[in-house]
C-alpha positions in Angstrom: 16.0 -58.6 32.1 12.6 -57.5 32.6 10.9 -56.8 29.1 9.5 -53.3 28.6 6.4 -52.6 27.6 4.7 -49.2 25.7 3.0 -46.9 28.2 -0.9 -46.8 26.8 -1.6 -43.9 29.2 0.8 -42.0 26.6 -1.2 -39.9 24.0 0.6 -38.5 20.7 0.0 -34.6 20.5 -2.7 -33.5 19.0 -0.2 -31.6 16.8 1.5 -34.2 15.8 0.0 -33.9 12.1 1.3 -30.6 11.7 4.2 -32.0 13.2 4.4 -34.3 10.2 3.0 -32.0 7.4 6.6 -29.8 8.7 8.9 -32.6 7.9 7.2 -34.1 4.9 8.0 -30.3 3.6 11.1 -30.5 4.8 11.2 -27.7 7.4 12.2 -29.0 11.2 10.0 -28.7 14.2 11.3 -26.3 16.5 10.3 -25.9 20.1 9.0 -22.7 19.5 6.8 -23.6 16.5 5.8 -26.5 18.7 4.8 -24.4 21.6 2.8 -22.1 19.3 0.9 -24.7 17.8 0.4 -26.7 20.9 -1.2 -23.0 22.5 -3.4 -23.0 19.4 -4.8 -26.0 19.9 -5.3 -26.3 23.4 -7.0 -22.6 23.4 -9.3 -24.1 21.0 -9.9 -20.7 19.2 -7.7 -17.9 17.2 -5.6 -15.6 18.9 -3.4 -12.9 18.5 0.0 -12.5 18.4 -0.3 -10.3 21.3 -1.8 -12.8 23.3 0.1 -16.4 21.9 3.3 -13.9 23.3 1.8 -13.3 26.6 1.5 -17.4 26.8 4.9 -18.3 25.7 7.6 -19.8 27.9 10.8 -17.7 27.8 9.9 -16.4 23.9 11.3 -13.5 22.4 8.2 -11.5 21.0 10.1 -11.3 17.7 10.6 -14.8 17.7 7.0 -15.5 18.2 6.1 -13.0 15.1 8.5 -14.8 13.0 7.5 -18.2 13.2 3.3 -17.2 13.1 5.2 -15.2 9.5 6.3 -18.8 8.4 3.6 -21.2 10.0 1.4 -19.3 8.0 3.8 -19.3 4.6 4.0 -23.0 4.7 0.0 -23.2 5.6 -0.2 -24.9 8.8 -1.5 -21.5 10.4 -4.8 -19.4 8.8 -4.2 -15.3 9.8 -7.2 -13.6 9.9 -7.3 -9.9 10.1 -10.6 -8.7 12.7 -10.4 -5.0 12.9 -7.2 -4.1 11.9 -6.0 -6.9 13.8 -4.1 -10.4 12.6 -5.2 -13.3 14.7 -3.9 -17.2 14.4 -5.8 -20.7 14.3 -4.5 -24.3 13.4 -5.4 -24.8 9.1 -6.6 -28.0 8.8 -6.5 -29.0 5.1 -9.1 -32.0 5.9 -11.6 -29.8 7.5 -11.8 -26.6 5.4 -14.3 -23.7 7.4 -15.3 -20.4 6.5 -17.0 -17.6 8.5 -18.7 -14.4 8.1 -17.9 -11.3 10.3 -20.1 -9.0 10.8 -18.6 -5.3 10.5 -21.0 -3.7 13.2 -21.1 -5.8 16.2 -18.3 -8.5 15.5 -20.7 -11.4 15.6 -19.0 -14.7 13.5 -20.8 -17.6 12.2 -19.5 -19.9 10.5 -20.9 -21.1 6.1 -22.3 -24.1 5.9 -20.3 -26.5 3.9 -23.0 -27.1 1.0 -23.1 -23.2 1.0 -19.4 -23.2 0.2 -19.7 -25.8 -2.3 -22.8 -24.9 -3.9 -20.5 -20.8 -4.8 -17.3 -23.1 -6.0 -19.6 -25.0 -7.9 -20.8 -21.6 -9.8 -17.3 -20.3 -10.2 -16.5 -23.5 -12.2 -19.3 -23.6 -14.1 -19.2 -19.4 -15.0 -15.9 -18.9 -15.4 -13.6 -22.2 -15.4 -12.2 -21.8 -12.5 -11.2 -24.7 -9.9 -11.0 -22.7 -6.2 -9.0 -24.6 -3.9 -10.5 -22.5 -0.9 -9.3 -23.2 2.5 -10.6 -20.7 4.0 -12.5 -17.8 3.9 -13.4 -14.8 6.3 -16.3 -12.5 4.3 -17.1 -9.4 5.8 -20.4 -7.4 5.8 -23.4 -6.9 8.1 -25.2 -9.5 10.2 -29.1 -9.7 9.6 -29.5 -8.0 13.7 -27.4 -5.1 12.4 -28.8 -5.1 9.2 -31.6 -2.6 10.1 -29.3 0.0 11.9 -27.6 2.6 10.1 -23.9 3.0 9.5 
């Protein structure tokens, strides 16, 4: 009998993580929460549930809205609301990020890490208090719109 022998050209998901952080907490990975995090990270940026539903195989909208509801309850899923609208990227705990939006024209840039860590720094020391930030979305107004009016 001829002996059989792994397939390198195989890869693992790049969601398998989540995949894991799911069953560690005891939920079960469900095609449809693996098709929504496998559109996440292949899109490589945050979309709405408008879009993730025009991308879906065969899902009910509904369905879609419910599991973004619980993939961001059990954290594996940051919602970001952009002008009045909630939009959906992968939360990786080992790479926390946080951005700035700017009101006027929409532009996002992302905070330096020692920026970050410098403000949870000063909560502690002010007020006692350990942040466990991972993630943050801070509206205001970028410097190019700083000098237009409202």
């Amino acid at each position: 009998m001829p002996r059989l022998e792994l397939n390198k050209s195989l890869h693992v998901p790049e969601t398998w993580g989540y995949q894991q952080r799911l069953r560690r907490a005891g939920h079960r990975i469900t095609p449809q929460r693996e098709q929504i995090l496998e559109l996440l990270h292949c899109s490589g940026k945050r979309q709405s549930a408008t879009e993730l539903c025009a991308q879906t195989r065969g899902m009910n909208p509904a369905t879609v809205y419910r599991n973004l509801a619980f993939l961001v309850q059990v954290k594996l899923l940051n919602a970001i609301e952009i002008e009045g609208e909630l939009f959906y990227e992968l939360n990786n705990p080992n790479a926390p990020h946080h951005h700035l939006i700017c009101r006027r024209c929409g532009r996002e840039q992302e905070i330096s890490a020692h920026v970050a860590a410098g403000f949870l720094a000063e909560l502690q020391r002010t007020y006692g208090f350990q942040a466990e930030p991972n993630h943050w979305v801070i509206y205001g107004v970028c410097e190019a719109c700083g000098g237009q009016s409202a």
